[in-house]
KEKE-174986 format. One record per residue (C-alpha): x negated, y, z negated. Coordinates in steps of 0.02 Angstrom, whole numbers, plus 50000, padded with zeros to 5 digits. Each point is the difference from the previous one (the first is absolute). Layout:
XYZ;...
***
This chain:
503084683045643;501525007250113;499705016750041;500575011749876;501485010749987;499755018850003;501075012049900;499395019250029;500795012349863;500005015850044;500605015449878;500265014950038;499075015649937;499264993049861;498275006049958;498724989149893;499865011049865;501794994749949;499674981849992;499554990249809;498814989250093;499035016350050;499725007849854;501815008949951;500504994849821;501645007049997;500824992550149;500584983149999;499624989550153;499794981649912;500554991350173;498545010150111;498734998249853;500224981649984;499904998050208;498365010849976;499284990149858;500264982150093;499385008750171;498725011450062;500435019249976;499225014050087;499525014649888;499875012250160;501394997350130;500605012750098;501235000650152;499345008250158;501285011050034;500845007349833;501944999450085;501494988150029;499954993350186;498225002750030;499474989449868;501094985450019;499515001450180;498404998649967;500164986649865;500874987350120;498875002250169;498235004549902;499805015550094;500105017949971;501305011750012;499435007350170;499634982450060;501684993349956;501225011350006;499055015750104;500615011749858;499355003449824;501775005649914;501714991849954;500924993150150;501175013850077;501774989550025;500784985449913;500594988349997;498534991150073;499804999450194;500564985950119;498475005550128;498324994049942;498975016050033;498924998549843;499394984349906;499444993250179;498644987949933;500344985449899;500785001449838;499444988249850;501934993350024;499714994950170;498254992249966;500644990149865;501664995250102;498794994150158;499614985849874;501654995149921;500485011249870;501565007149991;500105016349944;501365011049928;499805018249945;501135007149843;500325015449943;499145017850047;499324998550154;499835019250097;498854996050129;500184999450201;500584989150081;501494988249924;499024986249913;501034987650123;498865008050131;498204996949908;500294981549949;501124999549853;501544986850025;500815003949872;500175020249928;501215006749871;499535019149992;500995015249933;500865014650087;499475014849899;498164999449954;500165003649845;501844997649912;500064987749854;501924999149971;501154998550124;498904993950138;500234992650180;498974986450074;499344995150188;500014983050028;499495000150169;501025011250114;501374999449861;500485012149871;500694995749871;501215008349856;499475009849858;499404988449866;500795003049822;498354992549925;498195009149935;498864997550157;498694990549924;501194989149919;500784996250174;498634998950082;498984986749892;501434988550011;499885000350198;498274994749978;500514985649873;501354994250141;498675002750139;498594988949891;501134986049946;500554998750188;498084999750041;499024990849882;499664985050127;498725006250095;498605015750009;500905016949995;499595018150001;500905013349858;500005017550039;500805004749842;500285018749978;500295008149832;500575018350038;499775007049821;499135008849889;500325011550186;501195013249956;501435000049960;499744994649838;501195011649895;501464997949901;501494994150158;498704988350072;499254988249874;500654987549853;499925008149848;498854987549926;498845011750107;500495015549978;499844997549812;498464989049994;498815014849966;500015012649886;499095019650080;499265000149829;498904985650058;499455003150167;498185003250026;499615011950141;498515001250109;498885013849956;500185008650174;501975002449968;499425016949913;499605015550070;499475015849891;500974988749858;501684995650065;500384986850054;500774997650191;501655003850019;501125001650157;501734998649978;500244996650212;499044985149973;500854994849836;501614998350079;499174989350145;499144988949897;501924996649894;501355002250127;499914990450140;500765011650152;499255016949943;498634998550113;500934998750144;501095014049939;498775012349937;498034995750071;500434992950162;500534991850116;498384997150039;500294999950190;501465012450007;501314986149993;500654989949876;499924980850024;501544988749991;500524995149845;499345018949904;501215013049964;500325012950131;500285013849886;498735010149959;500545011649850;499574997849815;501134993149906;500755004749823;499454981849953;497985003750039;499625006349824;498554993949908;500264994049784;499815015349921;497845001949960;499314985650137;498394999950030;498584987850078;500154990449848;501614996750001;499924996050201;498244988149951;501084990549877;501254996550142;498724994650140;499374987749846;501514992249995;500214998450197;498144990949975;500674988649867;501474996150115;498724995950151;499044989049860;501614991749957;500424995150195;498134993750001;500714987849868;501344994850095;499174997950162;498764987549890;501464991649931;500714995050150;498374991950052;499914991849863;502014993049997;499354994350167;498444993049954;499325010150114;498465005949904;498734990050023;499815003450198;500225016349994;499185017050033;500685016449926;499495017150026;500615014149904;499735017650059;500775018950015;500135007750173;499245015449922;499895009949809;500825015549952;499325016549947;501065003049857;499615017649947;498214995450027;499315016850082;501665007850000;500574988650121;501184986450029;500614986150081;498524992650114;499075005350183;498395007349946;498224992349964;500195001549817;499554985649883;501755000049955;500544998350161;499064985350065;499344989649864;501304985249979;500184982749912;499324985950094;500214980449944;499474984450098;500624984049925;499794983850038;499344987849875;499984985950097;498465008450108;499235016349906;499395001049797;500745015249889;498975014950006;499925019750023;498945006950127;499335016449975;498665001750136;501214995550160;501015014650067;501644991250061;501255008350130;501774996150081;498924995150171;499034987749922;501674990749928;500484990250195;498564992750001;499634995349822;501574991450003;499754990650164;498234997249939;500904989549835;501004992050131;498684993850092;500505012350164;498805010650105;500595016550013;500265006850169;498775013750071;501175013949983;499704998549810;499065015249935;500014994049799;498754987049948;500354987149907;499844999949788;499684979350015;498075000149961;500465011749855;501604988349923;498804985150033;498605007449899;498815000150135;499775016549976;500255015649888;500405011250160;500034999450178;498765009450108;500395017650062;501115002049835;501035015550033;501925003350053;500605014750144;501665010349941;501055009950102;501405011049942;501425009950059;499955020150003;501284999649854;498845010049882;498715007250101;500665006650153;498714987950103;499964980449995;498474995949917;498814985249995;498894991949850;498794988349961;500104989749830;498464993149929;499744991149853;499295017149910;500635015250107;501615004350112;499725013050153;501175009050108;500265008250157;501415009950088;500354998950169;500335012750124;501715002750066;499584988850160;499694986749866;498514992950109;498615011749909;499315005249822;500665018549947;499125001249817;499774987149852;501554997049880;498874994249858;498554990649926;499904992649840;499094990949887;501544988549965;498724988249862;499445017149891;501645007350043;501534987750018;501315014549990;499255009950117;499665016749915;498165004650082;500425000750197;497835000850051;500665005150185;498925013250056;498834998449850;498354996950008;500214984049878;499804982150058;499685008650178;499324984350053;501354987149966;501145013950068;498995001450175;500004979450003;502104999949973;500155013950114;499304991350144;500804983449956;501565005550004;499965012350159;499224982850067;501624990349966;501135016150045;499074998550187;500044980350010;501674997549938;501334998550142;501845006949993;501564991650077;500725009250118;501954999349979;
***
């Protein structure tokens, strides 16, 4: 057989718990469900850093944040850098490129340096990181003008051009999706989407409610549903605004919220941004198969991170929450791995480089801290040795950047210091198997002391062994 094409989906902000083919019966993601039932799905996936550029940068070189990019938050300038001063090892791009494939990157991409740079020949990439109507594209150096199209529409028919052009011989996809990501309110989506769900029928994760209300914040209402007011009203970030985002900082008579909305109302809308995501899955499968494409080809579909959502009285992402870092994860390929879903394997944005290469029959390079998920799509085995996945987060939520360990039955945390090279206290410790939403933190309990001790010390272990770039 030829060696496979590789198409790598990648969503943003979309959390497992929101998926059909992980147990949500009230969303409707037919497209990701069937790819799941004809491929092998992870039931615990989690990114290893819960944030935009950190984990895409550590999806395409199979390192950690600190290895990859020397930093553990969202980059700090866009549009992306000319100067390669993170991303220094090879990327999965330029290990697939070294043997023939071209490879094209569409659609979000909000990660340092240009993709030209890190062995992508062709990229088509947006301006504003997140705009879904009236958006400008980088092709290359080039900007071009506002496009009078939905994003997702315009960008899955660049990867239908880019496909057809390519079908000849072995090529890599980096296809990114950039919803259900806010904005996802009423001047940013198709209707179809806004309307899809009705609040009445949202279900809510028990840890959304605190003394019985549920979360509310009206701040982060507006972010999640109108696409500048974070810029305006919770940032910039940096203390500057970044080209393309409004410059004016005031609110606007135009910033109200319908009269009584609530998380319901804002969980019916990220639905619909997930049903959008499923229906661009569909597409992206179409094309292979109006291509006849299918049959040599290996797709991956993934989120970059999940979202709170309320959960804990937070939202949007950044913290060691379930609901931060647990996200879909498909791997299909018929022509080489059975149907199944693996329950006993905890899977991780690292380990994606070199599974794929591994399916493409390519050593990964050194620099590769992932392991490859092969012996576990082959059903060699139920679970790799040493079955655990290191998270790092941002000081977003708690003033620190902390650091956690994910087993297949507990989740541990520590904060750093402000020096970032040492421990300053633990963030958490829970019995995630007993407790999925969290609600018994055992830190500084006496229970399950020993298990605690054992995480503690493999994860100060990795904090000490684990080197940082120096930008």
């Amino acid at each position: 057989m030829s060696k496979p094409n590789v198409v790598v989906i990648l969503c943003d902000q979309l959390r497992a718990f929101e998926v059909g083919c992980y147990g949500n019966a009230v969303v409707r993601t037919p497209n990701i469900d069937k790819l799941a039932a004809e491929g092998v799905r992870f039931d615990v996936a989690v990114t290893n850093n819960p944030v935009c550029t950190p984990a895409r940068s550590c999806l395409i070189t199979g390192q950690h944040s600190r290895t990859c990019t020397g930093e553990v938050g969202n980059v700090a300038d866009d549009p992306a850098a000319s100067e390669r001063l993170r991303l220094r090892d090879t990327t999965l791009a330029e290990a697939l490129k070294a043997h023939g494939y071209a490879t094209a990157a569409i659609g979000k991409w909000h990660i340092h340096p240009r993709p030209e740079i890190v062995g992508f020949d062709h990229a088509y990439y947006p301006l504003v990181i997140h705009r879904y109507m009236h958006q400008r594209y980088w092709q290359g150096t080039a900007l071009g003008s506002p496009v009078d199209e939905f994003a997702a529409e315009h960008e899955i028919n660049k990867v239908e051009h880019w496909v057809a052009a390519h079908r000849t011989k072995p090529f890599f996809l980096f296809y990114s999706i950039s919803q259900p990501h806010e904005p996802i309110g009423w001047d940013d989506m198709p209707e179809r989407y806004l309307t899809m769900y009705r609040k009445e029928d949202m279900p809510l994760r028990p840890n959304v409610w605190q003394d019985g209300k549920m979360a509310h914040s009206e701040h982060w209402f507006k972010v999640y549903t109108i696409w500048d007011y974070f810029w305006r009203k919770g940032g910039p970030c940096w203390g500057w605004v970044p080209e393309g985002y409004p410059t004016d900082l005031s609110e606007l008579e135009t910033d109200r919220l319908p009269e009584g909305f609530d998380l319901r109302d804002l969980t019916a809308l990220y639905y619909g941004a997930t049903t959008c995501v499923d229906d661009y899955v569909g597409r992206m499968m179409q094309i292979l198969r109006d291509n006849r494409l299918l049959d040599n080809t290996v797709v991956v579909f993934t989120s970059d991170h999940g979202d709170n959502l309320g959960s804990h009285q937070l939202f949007n992402k950044d913290c060691l929450f379930e609901e931060s870092i647990r996200i879909p994860l498909v791997v299909w390929y018929p022509a080489s791995i059975a149907p199944q879903s693996n329950a006993a394997q905890i899977a991780q944005l690292i380990d994606l480089m070199p599974t794929v290469l591994d399916l493409c029959g390519i050593e990964a390079p050194p620099s590769v801290q992932g392991r490859s998920l092969g012996p576990v799509l082959r059903r060699q085995c139920s679970e790799l040795p040493d079955n655990v996945a290191f998270i790092e987060t941002d000081q977003f939520f708690f003033k620190r950047p902390c650091i956690g360990i994910r087993t297949p039955t507990h989740l541990y945390g520590l904060r750093l210091d402000e020096k970032w090279d040492g421990i300053e206290d633990e963030w958490g410790f829970y019995d995630v198997a007993r407790d999925p939403c969290q609600f018994e933190n055992l830190a500084g309990t006496a229970k399950q002391e020993a298990t605690r001790e054992q995480l503690h010390r493999r994860l100060t272990e990795w904090n000490a062994s684990t080197p940082w770039l120096q930008t």
